[in-house]
N, C-alpha and C positions, 0 to 999 in steps of 0.2 A: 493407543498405547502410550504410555509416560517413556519421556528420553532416557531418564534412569531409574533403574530401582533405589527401595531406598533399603539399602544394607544391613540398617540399624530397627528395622522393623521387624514383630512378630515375625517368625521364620513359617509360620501358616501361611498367615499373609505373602512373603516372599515367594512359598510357594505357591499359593493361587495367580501371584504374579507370572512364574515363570510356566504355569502349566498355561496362560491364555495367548501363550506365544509361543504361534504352530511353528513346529522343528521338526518334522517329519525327516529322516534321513538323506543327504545331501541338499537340505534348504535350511540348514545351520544359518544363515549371515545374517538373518535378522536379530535373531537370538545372541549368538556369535559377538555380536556390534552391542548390543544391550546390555551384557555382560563386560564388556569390554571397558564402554560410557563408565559406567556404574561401580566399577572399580576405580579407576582412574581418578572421578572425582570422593565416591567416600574414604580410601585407599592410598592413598598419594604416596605413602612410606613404601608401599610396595614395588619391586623391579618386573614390569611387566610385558610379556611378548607376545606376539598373534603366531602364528600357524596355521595359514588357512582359516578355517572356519574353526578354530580352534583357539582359545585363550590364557597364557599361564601368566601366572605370578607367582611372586615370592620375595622370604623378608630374607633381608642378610643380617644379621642382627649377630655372629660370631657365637652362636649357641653352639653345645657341646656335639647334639643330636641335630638331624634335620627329619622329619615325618612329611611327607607327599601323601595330599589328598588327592584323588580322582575319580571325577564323574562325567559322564557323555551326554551331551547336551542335546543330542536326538530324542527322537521316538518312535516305534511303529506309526503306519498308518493311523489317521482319525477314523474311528467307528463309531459314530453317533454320539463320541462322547468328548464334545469340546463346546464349548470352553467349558473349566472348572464350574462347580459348586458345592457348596456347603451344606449337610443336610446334619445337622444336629455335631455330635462329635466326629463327624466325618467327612473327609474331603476328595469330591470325585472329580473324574478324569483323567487325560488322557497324556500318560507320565504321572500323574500322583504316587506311581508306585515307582514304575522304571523311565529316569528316577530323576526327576524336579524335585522331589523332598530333599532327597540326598543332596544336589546341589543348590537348594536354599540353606542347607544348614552350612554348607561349604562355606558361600559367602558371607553368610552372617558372620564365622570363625576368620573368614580372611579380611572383614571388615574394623576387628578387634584382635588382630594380631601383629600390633606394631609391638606390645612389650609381651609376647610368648613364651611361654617358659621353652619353646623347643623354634629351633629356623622352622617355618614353613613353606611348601609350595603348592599351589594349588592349580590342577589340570583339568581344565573344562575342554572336553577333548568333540569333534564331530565323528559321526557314521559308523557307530558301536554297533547299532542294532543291523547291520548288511555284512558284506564278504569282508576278511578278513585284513584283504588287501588295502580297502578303502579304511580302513577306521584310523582314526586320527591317531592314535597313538604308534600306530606302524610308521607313520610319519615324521613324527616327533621323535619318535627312536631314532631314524632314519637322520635326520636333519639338525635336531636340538636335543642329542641323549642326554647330556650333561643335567637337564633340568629334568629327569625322571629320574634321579639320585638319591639315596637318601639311606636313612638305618630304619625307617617304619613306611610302609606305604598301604594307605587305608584306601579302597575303594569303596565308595557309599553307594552302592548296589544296596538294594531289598535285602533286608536281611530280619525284619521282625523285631529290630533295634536290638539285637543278640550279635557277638562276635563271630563269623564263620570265621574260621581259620583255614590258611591256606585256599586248595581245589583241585580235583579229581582231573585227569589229562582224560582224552577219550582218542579212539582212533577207530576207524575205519577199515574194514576188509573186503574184498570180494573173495570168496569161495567158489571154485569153476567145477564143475563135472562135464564131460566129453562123450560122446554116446556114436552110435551110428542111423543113421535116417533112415526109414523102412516104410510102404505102407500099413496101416494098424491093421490091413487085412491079411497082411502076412508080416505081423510083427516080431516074430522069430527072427525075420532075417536082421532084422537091424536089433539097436541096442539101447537103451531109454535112460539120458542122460538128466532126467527129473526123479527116474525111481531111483538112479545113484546118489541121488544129493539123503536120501530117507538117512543114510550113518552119519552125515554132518550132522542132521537134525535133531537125530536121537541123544548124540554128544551134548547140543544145544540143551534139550528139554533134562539132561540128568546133571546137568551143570549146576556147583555147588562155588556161588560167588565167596570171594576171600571179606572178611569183616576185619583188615586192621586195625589196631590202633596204633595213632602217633601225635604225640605233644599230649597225651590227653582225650584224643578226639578221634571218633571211632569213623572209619571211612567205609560205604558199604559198596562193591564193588558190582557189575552185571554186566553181560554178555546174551545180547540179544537181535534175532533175526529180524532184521528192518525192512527188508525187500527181497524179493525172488522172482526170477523172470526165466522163461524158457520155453520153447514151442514156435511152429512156423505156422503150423495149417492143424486143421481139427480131426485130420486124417492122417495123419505123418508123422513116425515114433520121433519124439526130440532126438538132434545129436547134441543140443548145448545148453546149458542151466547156469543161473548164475544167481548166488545166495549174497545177501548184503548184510553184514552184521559190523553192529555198534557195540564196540567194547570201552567200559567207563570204568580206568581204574584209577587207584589209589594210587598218592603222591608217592609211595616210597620206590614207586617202580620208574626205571625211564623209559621211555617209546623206546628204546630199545629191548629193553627186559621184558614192555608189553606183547611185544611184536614177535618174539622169542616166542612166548607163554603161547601167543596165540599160533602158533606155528607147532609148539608139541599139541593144542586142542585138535586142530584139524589136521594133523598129520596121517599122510596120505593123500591130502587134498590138495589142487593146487592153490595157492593164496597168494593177493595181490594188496598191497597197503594202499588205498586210495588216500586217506586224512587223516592228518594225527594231530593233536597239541598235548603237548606238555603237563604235565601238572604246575601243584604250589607248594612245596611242603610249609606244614601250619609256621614255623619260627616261632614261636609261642613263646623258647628260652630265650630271647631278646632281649634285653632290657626294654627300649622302646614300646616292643609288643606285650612285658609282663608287665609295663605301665597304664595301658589302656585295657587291659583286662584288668587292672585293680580298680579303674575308674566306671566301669561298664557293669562291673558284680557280678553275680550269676555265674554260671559255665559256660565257655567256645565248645563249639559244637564243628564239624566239620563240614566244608562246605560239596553236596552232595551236587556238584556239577562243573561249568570246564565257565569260570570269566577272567577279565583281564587281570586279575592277581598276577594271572600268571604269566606275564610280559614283565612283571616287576624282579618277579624270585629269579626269573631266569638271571635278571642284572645284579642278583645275589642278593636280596631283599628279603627280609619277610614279610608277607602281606597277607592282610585278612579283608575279609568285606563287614562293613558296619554300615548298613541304613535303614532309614523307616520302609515300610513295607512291606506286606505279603507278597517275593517271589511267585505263588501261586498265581497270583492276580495281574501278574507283568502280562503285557501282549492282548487283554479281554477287554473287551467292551464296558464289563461292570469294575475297571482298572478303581481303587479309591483306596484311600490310607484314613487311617484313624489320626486324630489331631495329636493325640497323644502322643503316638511316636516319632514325630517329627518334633514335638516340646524336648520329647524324653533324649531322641539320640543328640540333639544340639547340648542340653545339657551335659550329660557323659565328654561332648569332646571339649566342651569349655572345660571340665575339669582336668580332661588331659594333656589340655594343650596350654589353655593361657594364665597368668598369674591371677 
C-alpha cells in the first residue's frame, strides 16, 4: 500500500484505492492514518483533527455558508470480495457501495477546496456499520461538536447519485400478553397467552401505513412484526408471549408522537419501547440544500430508512444523503458501483461546492 493517496486522481481510482484498504469495523487506524498522511500533504490549507480512528478537516475561508460532508470509513465484514476490481464499467468490492465511493469523492472535493465557493468540513468518521454507541460520530458530538456545524450537511451514503432527502426515525416495541400455565391435557384450566396475542396480530395484518409528503418527498411509513416468542414445554398452555415490532415512520412525527400512535395501535396491550431514533426532516427550503438540488437535477426523493442525517438535523441542520451506489447492494458479497456514479456524483458536488 502507497503512504498517500493521491487526491488529485481519477476518483475511481481513489476509490479502488480506498476499497483495497481493509477497514472492517473497529480496525479503522490503518485506513484512519492514510487518510490523515494524504490530506496533510495534498491539503495543507486545511485545519485538520484526529478523533480516534476518525479524521476531520476543514477550510476557514470566512464564507457566508459552511456545508459538512460525512462519510464512515468502515465496512461490514470481507465476503470473498476483497480486494477491488474492475470489470468493464464497474467497480467491485467490498465498500464500493457503502461507501469508499462516497468518501473518494469526499476527498477529491476536499483536496480542491482551498478557493470554495462555501466553508467546508469534511468527517471521515469510524464504526458506522456496529452499535450505535461505538460509531464515531457519537464521539465527535460528544468531544468536538463544534466541527459537526454547519447550514448543509451532505452524508455520502449510497444513494444511486439521487438526493435523499432527510430520514425516516424507526422504533422499536415489545407487545406482552400474560396467560395462565395448564397442562394441554386439561387446557381449560389454564389460559393461552399466544392465542391472546391473535388481536395484536389482526391490528398488524389490517394496518394501513401513512404515505406523507414533506419538502416534496413522499415518505412511506410500516409497522411490522419482527419477532415473537412464547411457550415453555410442548405440553404446557403458555402463560407468556412476547411480540416484537418495528415501526418506521416519517420525519414529521417525533418518538414521541410515534410512541403515542403506537400505544392507541395496540391499546389494550401492554407495550414497552425497547429502541428508537429519531428522524430527519428533508430541509429542502434551505438555501444551502435548494443549492445542491439545483446542481444534482432531477427530483429528492425521500430517504426510505433511519442514517446518520439524522445526528445532523437533530443539531438543527438539514441533511440529505448523496452518493454513488446501490443501497440495495450495501452489506452483499456481489457489493459493486458502476464507474459512472462515482464520475457523476463528484461532478454535481464540484458544481456546488467549488468556484
Amino acid at each position: 500500500m502507497a503512504d498517500t493517496l493521491d487526491l488529485f486522481a481519477d476518483p475511481i481510482d481513489l476509490t479502488a484505492a480506498l476499497v483495497d484498504v481493509r477497514s472492517v469495523s473497529g480496525e479503522e487506524a490503518e485506513i484512519a492514518d492514510l487518510v490523515e498522511r494524504s490530506l496533510r500533504l495534498h491539503a495543507p490549507h486545511l485545519e485538520i483533527t484526529r478523533s480516534g480512528n476518525a479524521v476531520l478537516a476543514r477550510t476557514n475561508l470566512g464564507k457566508e455558508r459552511r456545508v459538512v460532508l460525512a462519510g464512515h470509513l468502515d465496512t461490514v465484514p470481507v465476503n470473498e470480495n476483497f480486494p477491488s476490481r474492475r470489470e468493464g464499467g464497474v467497480l467491485h468490492g467490498c465498500g464500493t457501495v457503502d461507501m469508499k465511493g462516497g468518501d473518494a469523492v469526499m476527498l477529491a472535493i476536499a483536496a480542491l477546496s482551498e478557493n470554495a465557493r462555501h466553508d467546508l468540513t469534511f468527517v471521515f468518521y469510524d464504526c458506522e456499520e456496529i452499535e450505535a454507541e461505538r460509531n464515531g460520530l457519537t464521539r465527535i458530538q460528544r468531544e468536538l461538536e463544534q466541527w459537526l456545524h454547519g447550514d448543509l450537511a451532505i452524508v455520502c451514503e449510497p444513494s444511486n447519485g439521487v438526493v435523499e432527502a432527510g430520514c425516516q426515525g424507526t422504533m422499536r416495541i415489545e407487545v406482552t400478553t400474560t396467560g395462565k400455565r395448564a397442562h394441554t391435557a386439561r387446557a381449560w384450566m389454564g389460559e393461552n397467552a399466544i392465542h391472546g396475542m391473535g388481536e395484536a396480530l389482526r391490528r398488524l395484518a389490517a394496518y394501513e401505513p401513512r404515505q406523507p409528503e414533506i419538502d416534496g418527498c413522499r415518505y412511506h411509513e410500516g409497522l411490522q412484526a419482527v419477532k415473537i416468542t412464547g411457550g415453555v414445554a410442548g405440553n404446557v398452555v403458555p402463560d407468556g408471549c412476547v411480540l416484537t415490532v418495528n415501526h418506521r415512520f416519517a420525519p414529521d412525527r417525533t418518538v414521541e408522537q410515534a410512541e403515542q400512535h403506537l400505544r392507541e395501535v395496540f391499546e389494550g396491550f401492554d407495550v414497552q419501547v425497547t429502541d428508537f431514533a429519531a428522524g430527519a426532516l428533508p430541509g429542502l427550503g434551505a438555501p444551502a440544500a435548494q443549492e445542491l438540488v439545483e446542481a444534482a437535477g432531477g427530483t429528492p426523493v425521500a430517504k426510505l430508512g433511519w442514517t446518520d442525517v439524522a445526528r445532523f438535523a437533530a443539531l438543527g441542520m438539514p441533511a440529505v444523503n448523496f452518493g454513488p451506489g446501490d443501497p440495495t447492494l450495501a452489506h452483499t458479497r456481489e457489493e459493486n458501483v458502476p464507474v459512472q456514479q462515482i464520475t457523476g456524483c463528484s461532478a454535481v458536488l464540484k458544481r456546488f461546492l467549488l468556484d
